[in-house]
C-alpha positions as semicolon CSV with decimal commas, in nm:
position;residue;x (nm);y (nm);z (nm)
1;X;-3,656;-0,193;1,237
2;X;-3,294;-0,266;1,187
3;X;-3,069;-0,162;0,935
4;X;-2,898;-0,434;0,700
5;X;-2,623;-0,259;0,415
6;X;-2,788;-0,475;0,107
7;X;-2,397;-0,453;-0,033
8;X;-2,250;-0,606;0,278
9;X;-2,083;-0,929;0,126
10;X;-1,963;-0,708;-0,184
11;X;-1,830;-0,443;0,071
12;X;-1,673;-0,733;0,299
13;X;-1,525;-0,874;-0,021
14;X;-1,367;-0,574;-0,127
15;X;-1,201;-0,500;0,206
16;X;-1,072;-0,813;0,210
17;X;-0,913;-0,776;-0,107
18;X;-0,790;-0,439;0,020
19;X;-0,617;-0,590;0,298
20;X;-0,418;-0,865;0,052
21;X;-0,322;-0,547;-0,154
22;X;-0,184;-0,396;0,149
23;X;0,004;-0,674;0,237
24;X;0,138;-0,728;-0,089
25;X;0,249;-0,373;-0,146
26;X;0,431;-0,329;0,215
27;X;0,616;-0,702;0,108
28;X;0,736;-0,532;-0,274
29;X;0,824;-0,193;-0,019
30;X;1,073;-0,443;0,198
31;X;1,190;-0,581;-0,096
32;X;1,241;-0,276;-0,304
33;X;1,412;-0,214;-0,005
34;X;1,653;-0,456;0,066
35;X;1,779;-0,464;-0,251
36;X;1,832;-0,096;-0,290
37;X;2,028;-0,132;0,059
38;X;2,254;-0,419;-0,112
39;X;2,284;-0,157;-0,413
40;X;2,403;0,113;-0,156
41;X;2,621;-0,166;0,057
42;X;2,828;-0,220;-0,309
43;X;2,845;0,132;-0,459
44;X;2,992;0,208;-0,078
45;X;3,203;-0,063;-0,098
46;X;3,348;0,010;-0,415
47;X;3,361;0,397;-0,354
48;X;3,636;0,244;-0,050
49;X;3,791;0,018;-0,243
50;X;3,908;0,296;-0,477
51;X;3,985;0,581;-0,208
52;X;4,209;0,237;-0,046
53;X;4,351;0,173;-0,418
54;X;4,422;0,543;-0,476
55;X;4,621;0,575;-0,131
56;X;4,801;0,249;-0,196
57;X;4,899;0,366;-0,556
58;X;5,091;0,696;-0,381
59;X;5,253;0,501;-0,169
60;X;5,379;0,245;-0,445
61;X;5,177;-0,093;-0,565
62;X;5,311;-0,381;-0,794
63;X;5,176;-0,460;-1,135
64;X;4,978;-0,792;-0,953
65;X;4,803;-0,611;-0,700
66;X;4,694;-0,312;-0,938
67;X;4,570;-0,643;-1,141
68;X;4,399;-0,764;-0,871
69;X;4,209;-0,406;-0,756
70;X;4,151;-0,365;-1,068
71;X;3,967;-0,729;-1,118
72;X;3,773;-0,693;-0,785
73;X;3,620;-0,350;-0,886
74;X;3,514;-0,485;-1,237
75;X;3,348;-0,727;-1,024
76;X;3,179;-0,520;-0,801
77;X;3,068;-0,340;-1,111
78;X;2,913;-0,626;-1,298
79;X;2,747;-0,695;-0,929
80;X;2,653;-0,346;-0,952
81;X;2,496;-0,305;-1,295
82;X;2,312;-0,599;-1,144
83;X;2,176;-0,445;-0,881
84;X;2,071;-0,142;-1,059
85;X;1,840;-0,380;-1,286
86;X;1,693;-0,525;-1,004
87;X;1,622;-0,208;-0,805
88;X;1,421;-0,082;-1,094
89;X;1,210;-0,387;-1,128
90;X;1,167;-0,396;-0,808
91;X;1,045;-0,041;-0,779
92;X;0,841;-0,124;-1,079
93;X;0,680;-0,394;-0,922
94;X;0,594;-0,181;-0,568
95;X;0,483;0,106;-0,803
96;X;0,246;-0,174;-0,991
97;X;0,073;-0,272;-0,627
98;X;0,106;0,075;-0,469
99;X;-0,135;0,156;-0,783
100;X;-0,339;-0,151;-0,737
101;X;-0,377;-0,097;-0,345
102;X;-0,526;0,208;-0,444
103;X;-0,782;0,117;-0,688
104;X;-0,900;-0,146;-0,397
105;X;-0,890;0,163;-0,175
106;X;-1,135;0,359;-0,438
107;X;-1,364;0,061;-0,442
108;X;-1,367;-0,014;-0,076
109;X;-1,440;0,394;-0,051
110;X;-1,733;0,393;-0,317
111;X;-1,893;0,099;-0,122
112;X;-1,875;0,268;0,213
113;X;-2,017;0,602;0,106
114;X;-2,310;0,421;-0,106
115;X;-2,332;0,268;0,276
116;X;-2,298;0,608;0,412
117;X;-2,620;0,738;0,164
118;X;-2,817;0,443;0,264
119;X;-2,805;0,470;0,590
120;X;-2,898;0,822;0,612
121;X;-3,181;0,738;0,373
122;X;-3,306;0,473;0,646
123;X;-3,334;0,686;0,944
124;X;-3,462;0,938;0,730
125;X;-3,734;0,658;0,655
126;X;-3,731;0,540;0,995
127;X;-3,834;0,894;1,119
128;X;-4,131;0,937;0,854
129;X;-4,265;0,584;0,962
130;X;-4,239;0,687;1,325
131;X;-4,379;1,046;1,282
132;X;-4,659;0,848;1,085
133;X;-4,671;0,604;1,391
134;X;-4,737;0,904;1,634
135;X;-5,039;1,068;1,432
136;X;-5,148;0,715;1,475
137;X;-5,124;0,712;1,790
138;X;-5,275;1,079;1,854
139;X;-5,536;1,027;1,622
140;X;-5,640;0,685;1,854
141;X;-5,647;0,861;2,180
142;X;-5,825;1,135;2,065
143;X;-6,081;0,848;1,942
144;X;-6,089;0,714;2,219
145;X;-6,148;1,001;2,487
146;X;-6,419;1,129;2,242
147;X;-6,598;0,785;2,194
């Protein structure tokens, strides 16, 4: 006798669709990522641009270039604010697929332990039928030596 799962297909379906979810949750992680490393790249950029604004003003800066400081960090600002809205959707979105990779992960784990079960419910079978099988066979022989 050989064993067949009778939930292979379903099982094989739902690892598949395991494996997209992993895939598409490790692709939001290198997004979430890269953008929160562009976040970091401008907060560090501005934090330099002030500590290089702050040792220019001590050592004397006219009106135009304060102007101009001044203009490039409100820009890096704006860029920042931008940022900051896309890091959170973007950790939304990986927070969304880390939860759906792991309701595939529950499913894949039901199927496999209903596989598990059934398995250990066939040899159990298989052991009857062959314990069966062997009184069979010792009840023939006996039989046989006695006929």
């Amino acid at each position: 006798m050989r064993y067949e799962f009778k939930f292979h297909k379903i099982l094989a379906v739902k690892e598949r669709e395991k494996d997209e979810a992993v895939s598409i949750y490790q692709d939001s992680v290198r997004k979430f990522e890269e953008v929160a490393e562009k976040l970091y790249e401008l907060l560090k950029r501005k934090e330099d641009l002030e500590v290089y604004q702050s040792e220019r003003l001590h050592g004397g800066l006219s009106i135009q270039e304060i102007r101009h400081h001044q203009q490039f960090i409100s820009n890096i600002e704006k860029m920042i604010e931008h940022y900051q809205k896309m890091v959170i959707n973007a950790r939304n979105r990986m927070l969304l697929f880390q939860e759906k990779l792991l309701e595939k992960n529950i499913e894949v784990k039901k199927y496999e332990k209903i596989r598990e079960k059934d398995y250990l419910k066939f040899t159990e079978d298989l052991k009857v039928f062959e314990g069966k099988q062997m009184d069979d066979i010792s009840i023939q022989m006996y039989m046989n030596r006695e006929g």
